[in-house]
Each structure stands twice: as C-alpha cells, then as structure tokens.
TORMAR-54675 format. One line per 4 residues: their letters; for each residue x, y, z of C-alpha. Coordinates in steps of 0.02 Angstrom, whole numbers, padded with zeros to 5 digits. Layout:
<pts>
A	X Y Z | ...
</pts>
This chain:
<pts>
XXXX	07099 02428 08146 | 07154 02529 08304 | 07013 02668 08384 | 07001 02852 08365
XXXX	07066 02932 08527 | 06882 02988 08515 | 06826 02836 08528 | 06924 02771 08662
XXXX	06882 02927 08771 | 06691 02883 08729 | 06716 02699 08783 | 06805 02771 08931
XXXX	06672 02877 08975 | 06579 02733 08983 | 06669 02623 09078 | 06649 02752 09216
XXXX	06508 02761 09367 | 06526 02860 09512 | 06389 02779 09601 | 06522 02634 09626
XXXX	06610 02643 09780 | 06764 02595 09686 | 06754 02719 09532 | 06879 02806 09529
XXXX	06779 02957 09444 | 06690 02934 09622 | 06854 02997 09694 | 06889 03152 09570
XXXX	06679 03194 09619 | 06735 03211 09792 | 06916 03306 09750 | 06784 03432 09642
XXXX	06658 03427 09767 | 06786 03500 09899 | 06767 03721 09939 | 06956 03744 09932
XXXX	06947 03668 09747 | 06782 03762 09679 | 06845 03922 09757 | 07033 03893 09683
XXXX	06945 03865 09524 | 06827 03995 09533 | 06979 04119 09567 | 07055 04061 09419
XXXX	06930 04105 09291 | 07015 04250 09254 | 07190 04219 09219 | 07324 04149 09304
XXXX	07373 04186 09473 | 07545 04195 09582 | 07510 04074 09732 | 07510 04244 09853
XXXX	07366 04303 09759 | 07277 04156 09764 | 07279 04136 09946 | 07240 04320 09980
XXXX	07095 04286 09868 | 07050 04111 09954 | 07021 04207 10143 | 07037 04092 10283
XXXX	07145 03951 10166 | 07294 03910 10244 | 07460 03879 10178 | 07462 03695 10181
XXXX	07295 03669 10118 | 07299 03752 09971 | 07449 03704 09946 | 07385 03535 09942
XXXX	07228 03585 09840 | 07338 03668 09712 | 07458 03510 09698 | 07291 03398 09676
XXXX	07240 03496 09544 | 07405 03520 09452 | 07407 03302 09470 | 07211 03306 09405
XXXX	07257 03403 09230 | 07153 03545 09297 | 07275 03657 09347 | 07467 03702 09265
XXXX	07602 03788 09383 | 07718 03867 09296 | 07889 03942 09353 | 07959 04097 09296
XXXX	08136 04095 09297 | 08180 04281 09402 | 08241 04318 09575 | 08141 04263 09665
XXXX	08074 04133 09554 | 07875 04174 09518 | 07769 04023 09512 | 07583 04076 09421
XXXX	07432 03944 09420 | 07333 03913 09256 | 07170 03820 09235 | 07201 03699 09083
XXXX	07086 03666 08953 | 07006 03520 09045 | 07024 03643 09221 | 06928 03764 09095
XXXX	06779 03651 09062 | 06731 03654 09243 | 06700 03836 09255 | 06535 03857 09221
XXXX	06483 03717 09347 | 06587 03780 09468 | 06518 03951 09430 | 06342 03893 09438
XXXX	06349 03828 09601 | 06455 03956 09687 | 06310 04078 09619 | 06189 03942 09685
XXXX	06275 03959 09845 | 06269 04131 09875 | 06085 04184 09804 | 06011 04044 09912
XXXX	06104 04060 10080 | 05982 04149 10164 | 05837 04013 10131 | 05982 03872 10199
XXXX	05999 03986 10355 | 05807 03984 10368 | 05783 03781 10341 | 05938 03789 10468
XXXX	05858 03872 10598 | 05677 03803 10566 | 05772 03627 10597 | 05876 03674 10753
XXXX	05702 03737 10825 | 05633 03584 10801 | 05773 03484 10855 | 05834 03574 11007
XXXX	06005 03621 10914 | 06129 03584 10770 | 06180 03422 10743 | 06019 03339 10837
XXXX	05897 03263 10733 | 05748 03334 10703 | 05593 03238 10745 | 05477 03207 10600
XXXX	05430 03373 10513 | 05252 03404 10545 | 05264 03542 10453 | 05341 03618 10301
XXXX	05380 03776 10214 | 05284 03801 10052 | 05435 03862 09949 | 05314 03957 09843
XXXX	05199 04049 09961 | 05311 04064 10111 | 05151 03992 10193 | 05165 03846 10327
XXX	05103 03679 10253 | 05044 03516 10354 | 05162 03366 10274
</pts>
C-alpha cells in the first residue's frame, strides 16, 4: 500500500533537524534568515513585482545581490519569475504558495525589528560603554537593565 503525499511530507518533516550541522533545512534557515531575502519577501506581499521595482524598493541592494537572492528563491519554490513576452520583455516576481506561507513570519519579525530598534541601540551602546567599543567584549555585566522598570539592576 503506497503513502498519502500527506504522509510522506509528514515523515519528511520528520526526518528533518536544523540543529544538525548537516540538515539541509539548516541551510534553507540560514537562506531565510538572510535581510536581502526577508526584505524581498516582505516586498512581495503585495503582488508581484518587475525586478526594477523590487530593487528601488530594496534601497541599498545591489544588482548582483538581489539578483542572486531572487534566483535562490525562484530555486527554493518561494518565489516564480515570470516573463512577459513584449519589447522589452517584462520579467515580474511572485511569491508562491509555499513563498506565501512565510509572510507572516517574515512580517512578524520585520515589525519586531523596527518597534524594538531603539532598545538594541540602547543595549548597543550600554555594551560599547562597557567594553571600550564595538566589537570588544564586554567584561562581565555587573549590571543590568530591568526591562520593566527602566531601573538599573545588580546581576
């Protein structure tokens, strides 16, 4: 008796660990995990998009990489190019239904990203004080921010 493609999918799922160096869902976590893709994605939520408008959209993208992005996604199942036979020939981007089902994480954390920026710039520049710059460690925090109160905390 063969499986339900359901059932294979779910045994898939399975099969699956990103916490293995190996996984290769481990590898499509860090393709996902990259800005260019979230923001591509992000773009996208609204319809589909001529490349032009894409990278006016994406500011500070350049050519090749979202070119790349785009091609990574189109490979992935998450995004569909489609030409438009004319002169010149237009070439839109689609999310796909499986591009689709990413939205509202990627929505979530772009929103996560932008309502909490100021408390990262904050915990940024409480750390650099305490280390003597970016990218020097920090000794051991002797104190903390109370993310409640705003108060200062011993740790």
């Amino acid at each position: 008796m063969s499986k339900s493609a359901a059932a294979v999918r779910d045994e898939q799922r399975q099969q699956f660990n990103a916490y293995l160096s190996e996984c290769p869902s481990r590898k499509l976590l860090d393709r996902i995990a990259d800005k260019w893709v979230s923001l591509a994605i992000n773009a996208l939520s609204d319809g589909p998009m001529r490349y032009s408008e894409l990278a006016r959209k994406l500011a500070g993208v350049s050519q090749k990489m979202l070119t790349q992005t785009l091609r990574a996604l189109e490979r992935d199942g998450i995004v569909e190019r489609r030409l438009t036979p004319s002169v010149p020939v237009r070439t839109d981007y689609e999310l796909t239904a499986l591009g689709r089902t990413l939205l509202p994480l990627m929505a979530a954390i772009k929103a996560w990203s932008e309502t909490h920026m100021g408390a990262v710039l904050e915990a940024r520049a409480d750390y650099d004080a305490l280390s003597g710059g970016p990218g020097i460690a920090a000794p051991a925090v002797r104190e903390r921010r109370d993310s409640h109160s705003g108060s200062r905390a011993e740790a």
